[in-house]
C-alpha positions in Angstrom: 18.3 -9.5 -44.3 20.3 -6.5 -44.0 19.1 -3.0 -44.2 18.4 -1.5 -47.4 21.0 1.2 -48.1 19.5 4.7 -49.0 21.3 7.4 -47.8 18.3 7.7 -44.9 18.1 7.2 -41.4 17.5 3.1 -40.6 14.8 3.2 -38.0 15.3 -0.8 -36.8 13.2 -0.9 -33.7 9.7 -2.3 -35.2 7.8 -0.7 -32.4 9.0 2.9 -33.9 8.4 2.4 -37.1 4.9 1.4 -36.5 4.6 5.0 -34.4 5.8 6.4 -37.8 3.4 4.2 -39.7 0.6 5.8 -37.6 1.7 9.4 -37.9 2.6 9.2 -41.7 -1.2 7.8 -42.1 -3.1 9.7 -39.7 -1.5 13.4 -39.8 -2.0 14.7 -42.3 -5.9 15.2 -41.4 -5.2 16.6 -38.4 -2.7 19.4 -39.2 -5.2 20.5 -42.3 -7.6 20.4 -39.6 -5.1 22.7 -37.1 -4.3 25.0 -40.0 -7.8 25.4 -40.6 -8.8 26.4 -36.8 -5.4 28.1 -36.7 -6.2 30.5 -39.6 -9.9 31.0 -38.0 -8.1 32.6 -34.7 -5.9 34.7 -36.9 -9.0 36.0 -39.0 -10.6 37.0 -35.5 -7.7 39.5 -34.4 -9.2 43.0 -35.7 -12.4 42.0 -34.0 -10.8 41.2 -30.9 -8.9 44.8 -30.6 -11.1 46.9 -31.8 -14.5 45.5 -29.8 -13.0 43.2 -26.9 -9.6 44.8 -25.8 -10.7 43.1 -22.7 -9.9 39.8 -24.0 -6.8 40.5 -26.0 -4.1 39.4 -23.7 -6.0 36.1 -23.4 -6.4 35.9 -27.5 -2.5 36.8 -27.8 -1.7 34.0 -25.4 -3.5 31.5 -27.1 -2.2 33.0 -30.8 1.6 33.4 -29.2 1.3 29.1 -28.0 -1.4 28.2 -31.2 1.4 29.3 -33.8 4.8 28.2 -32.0 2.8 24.7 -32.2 2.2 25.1 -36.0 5.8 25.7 -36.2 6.6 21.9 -34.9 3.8 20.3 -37.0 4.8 22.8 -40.0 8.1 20.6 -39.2 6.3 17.4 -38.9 4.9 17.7 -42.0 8.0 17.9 -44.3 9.0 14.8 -42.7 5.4 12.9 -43.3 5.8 14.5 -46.8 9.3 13.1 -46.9 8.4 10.5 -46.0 5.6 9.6 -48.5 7.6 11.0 -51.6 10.0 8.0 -50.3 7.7 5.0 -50.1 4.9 6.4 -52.0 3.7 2.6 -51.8 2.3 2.1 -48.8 1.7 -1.2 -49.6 5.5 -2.0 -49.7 6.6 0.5 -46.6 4.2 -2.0 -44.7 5.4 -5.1 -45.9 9.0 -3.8 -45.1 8.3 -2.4 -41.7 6.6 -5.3 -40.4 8.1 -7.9 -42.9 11.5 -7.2 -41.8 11.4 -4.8 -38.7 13.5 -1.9 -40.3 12.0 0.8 -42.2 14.4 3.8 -43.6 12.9 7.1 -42.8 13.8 10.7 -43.9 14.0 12.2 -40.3 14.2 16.2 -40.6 15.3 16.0 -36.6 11.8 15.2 -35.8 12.0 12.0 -34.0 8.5 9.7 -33.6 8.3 10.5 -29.9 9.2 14.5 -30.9 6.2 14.8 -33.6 3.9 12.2 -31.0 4.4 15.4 -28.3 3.1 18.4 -30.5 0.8 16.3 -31.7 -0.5 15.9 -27.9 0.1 20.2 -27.8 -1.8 20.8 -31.2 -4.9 18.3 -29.9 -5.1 20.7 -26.8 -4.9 23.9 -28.8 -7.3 22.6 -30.6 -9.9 22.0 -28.0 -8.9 26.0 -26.7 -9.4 27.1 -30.1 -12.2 25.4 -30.6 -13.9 27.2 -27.6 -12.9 30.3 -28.4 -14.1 30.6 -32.0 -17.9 29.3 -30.2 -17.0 32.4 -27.4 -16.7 35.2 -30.3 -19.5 33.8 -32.3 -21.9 33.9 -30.0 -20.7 37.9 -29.0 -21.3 38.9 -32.6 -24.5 36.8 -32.3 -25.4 39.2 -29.5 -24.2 42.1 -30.8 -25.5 41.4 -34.1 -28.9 41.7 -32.2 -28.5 44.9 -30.6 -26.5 44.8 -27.7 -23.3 46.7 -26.7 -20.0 44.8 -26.3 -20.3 44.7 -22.5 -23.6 43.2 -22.3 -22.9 40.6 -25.2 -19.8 39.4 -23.1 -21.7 39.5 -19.7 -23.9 37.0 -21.7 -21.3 35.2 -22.6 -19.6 35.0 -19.8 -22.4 33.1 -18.0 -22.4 30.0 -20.8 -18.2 30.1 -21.0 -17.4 31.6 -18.1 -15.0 34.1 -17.4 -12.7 34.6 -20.2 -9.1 31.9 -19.4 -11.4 30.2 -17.0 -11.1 27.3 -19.6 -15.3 26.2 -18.4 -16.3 25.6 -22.2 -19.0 23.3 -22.7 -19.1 19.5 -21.4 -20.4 16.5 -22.2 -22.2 13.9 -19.6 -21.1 16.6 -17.2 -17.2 15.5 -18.6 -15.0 19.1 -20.5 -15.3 18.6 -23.7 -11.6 19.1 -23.4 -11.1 16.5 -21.6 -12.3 13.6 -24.0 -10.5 15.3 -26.5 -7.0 14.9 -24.8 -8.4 12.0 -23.3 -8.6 10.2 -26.9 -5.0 11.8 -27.9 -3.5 10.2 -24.8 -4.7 7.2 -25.5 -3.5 7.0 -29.3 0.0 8.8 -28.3 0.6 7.3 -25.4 3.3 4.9 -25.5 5.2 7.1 -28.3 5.3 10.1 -25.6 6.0 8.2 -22.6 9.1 6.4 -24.6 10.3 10.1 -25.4 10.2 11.2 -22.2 11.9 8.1 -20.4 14.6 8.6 -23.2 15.5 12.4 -21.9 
């Protein structure tokens, strides 16, 4: 059966347009999820300068990398979006992805391997930002119960560790951070290894 004419890109390789398949489903939950955590580190910025200038060039690292990955999943996005105001049946994109090994995308120069990679960045942000938002609460914690800035972060320090030091909190005696890119690697791996090979 030839390909179905529609002024898209013609993705024929099966095994990419299940990688699509998987993104189009799954991402949308995750980058609500990174805007949500992303928006939380923005919110904490006054507090940062104005009571912990000690750990502002570590915040504005983690803000400067946090929001040029929002950028490629902002990007992402409009394609899944694309994408799903395209074959708003999923029931049919299946059937023709897997029925007849093609499926025409809407590709905004985000290949399947491309949006796989910041997906990989975004899960590891994540787990950073994640640890920093438990870091500042547990100052203001502190501070909310009476103690200066220094001896709240001394405090801290001693549960997180020095601040870029990147300790957080483990599981079975395993970074937290770890199983978290663990489980990305093992849902993106074949998609990122394919994009790499293919530089």
């Amino acid at each position: 059966m030839a390909a179905i004419q529609t002024g898209t890109v013609t993705i024929a390789d099966p095994s990419t347009a299940q990688e699509w398949y998987k993104i189009v489903t799954d991402f949308p939950n995750f980058f609500s999820n990174y805007q949500t955590n992303y928006q939380g580190l923005i919110a904490q910025a006054n507090y940062i300068y104005s009571q912990h200038p000690e750990l502002k060039a570590d915040y504005d690292d983690l803000l400067n990398r946090s929001t040029a990955t929002y950028n490629k999943l902002a990007a992402i996005q409009d394609t899944v979006n694309q994408i799903k105001n395209k074959w708003s049946d999923f029931t049919g994109w299946l059937s023709a992805t897997f029925g007849f090994g093609f499926v025409p995308l809407i590709i905004a120069g985000v290949s399947a391997g491309a949006a796989a990679a910041a997906i990989y960045e975004g899960t590891q942000l994540l787990s950073e930002m994640s640890e920093r938002a438990s870091r500042y609460n547990l100052l203001k914690e502190n501070e909310a119960k009476g103690m200066s800035p220094q001896q709240a972060a001394d405090l801290v320090n001693k549960t997180y560790g020095a601040p870029g030091t990147g300790k957080g909190f483990s599981l079975f005696g395993i970074p937290v951070t770890y199983i978290v890119i663990g489980a990305a690697l093992l849902f993106f791996a074949p998609t990122i290894i394919k994009a790499i090979r293919s530089r």
